[in-house]
Backbone as a ProteinNet text record, in pm:
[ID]
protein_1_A
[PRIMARY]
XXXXXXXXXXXXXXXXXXXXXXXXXXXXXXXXXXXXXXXXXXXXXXXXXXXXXXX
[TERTIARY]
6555.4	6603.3	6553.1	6522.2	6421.3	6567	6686.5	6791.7	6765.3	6804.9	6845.5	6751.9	6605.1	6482.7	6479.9	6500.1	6563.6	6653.1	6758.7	6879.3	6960.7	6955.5	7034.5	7228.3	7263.1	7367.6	7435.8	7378.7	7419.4	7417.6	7356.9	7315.1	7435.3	7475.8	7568	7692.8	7748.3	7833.7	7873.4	7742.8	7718.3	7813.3	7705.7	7773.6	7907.4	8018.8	8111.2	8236.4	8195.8	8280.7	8287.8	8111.8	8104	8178.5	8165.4	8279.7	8417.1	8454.5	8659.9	8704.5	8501.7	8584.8	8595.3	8489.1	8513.9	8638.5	8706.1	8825.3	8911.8	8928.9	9025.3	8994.9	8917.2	8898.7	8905.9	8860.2	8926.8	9059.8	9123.9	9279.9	9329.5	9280.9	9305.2	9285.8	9217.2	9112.3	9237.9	9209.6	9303.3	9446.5	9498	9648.4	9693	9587.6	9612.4	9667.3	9629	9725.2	9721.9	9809.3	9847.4	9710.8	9686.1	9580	9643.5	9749.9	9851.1	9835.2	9874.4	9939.6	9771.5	9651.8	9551.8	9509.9	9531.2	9503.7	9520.7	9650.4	9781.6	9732.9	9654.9	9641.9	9486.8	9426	9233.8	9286.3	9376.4	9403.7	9433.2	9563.7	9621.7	9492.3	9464.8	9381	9186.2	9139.6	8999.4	8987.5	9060.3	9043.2	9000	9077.1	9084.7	8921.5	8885.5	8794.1	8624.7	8668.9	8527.1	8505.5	8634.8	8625.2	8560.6	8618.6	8568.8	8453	8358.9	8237.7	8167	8171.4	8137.6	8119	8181.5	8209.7	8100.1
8285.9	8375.1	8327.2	8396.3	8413.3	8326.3	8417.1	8364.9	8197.5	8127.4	8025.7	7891.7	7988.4	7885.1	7886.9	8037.4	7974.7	7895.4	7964.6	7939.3	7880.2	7750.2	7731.6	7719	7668.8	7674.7	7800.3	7890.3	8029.4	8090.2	8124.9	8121.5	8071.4	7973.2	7905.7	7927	7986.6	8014.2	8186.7	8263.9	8374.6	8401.9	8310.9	8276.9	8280.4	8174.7	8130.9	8248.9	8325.8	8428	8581.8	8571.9	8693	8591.1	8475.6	8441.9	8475.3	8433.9	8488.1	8606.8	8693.1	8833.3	8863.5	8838	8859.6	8786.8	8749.7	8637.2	8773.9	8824.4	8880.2	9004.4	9074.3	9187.1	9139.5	9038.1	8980.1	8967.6	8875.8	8912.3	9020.8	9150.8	9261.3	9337.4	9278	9306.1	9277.3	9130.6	9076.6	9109	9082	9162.5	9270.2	9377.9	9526.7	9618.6	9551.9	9652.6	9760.7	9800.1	9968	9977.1	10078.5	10099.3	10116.9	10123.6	10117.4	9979.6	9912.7	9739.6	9682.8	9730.1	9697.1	9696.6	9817.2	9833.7	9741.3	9721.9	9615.3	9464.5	9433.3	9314.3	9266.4	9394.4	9395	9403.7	9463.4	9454.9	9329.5	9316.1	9178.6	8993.5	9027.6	8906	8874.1	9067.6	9083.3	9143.3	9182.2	9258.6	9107.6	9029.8	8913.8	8825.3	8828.9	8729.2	8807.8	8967.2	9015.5	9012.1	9048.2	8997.5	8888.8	8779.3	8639.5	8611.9	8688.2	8727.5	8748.9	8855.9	8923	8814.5	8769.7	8700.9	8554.1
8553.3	8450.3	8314.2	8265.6	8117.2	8017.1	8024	7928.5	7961.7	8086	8117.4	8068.6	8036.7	8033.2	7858.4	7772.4	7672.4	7560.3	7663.2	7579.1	7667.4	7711.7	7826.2	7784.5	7658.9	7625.4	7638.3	7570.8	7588.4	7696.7	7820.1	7919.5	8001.3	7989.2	8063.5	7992.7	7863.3	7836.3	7880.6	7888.9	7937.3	8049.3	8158.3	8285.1	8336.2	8261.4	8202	8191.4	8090	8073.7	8176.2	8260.9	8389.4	8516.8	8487.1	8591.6	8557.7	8480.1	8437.5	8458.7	8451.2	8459.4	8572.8	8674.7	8819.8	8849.7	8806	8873.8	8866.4	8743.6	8702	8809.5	8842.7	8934.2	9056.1	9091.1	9248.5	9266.1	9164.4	9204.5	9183.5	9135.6	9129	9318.9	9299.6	9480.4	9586.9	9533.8	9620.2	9668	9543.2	9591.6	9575.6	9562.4	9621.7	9506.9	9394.1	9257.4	9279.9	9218.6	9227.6	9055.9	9023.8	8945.7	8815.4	8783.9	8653.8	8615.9	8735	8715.3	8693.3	8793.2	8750.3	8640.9	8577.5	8389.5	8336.8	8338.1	8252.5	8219.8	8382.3	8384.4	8317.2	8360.3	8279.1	8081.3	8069.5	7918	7897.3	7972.9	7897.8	7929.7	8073.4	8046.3	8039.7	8067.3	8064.7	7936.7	7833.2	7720.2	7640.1	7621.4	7504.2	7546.3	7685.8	7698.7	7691.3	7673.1	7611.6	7472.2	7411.4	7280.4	7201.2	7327.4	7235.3	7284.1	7356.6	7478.4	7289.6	7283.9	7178.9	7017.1	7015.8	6874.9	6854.5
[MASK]
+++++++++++++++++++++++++++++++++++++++++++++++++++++++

């Protein structure tokens, strides 16, 4: 990957934060949310970590 060979810090912080988010949709996966409670939980703990993705 082109990112990784430049910017490896970034790259790996990249990384970093597409992992937390898959976490957050697996335990969504996982324990079967109803799609309300799914919302709830992508706001309260996938909303804050694109933000700081972003910044």
């Amino acid at each position: 990957m082109d990112a990784q060979e430049n910017n490896p810090a970034k790259a790996s912080d990249a990384l970093a934060y597409i992992s937390t988010l898959y976490a957050v949709g697996k335990e969504i996966v996982d324990k079967k949310l109803t799609s309300d409670i799914a919302v709830s939980l992508r706001q309260a703990r996938a909303a804050p970590i694109v933000k700081q993705f972003g910044e």
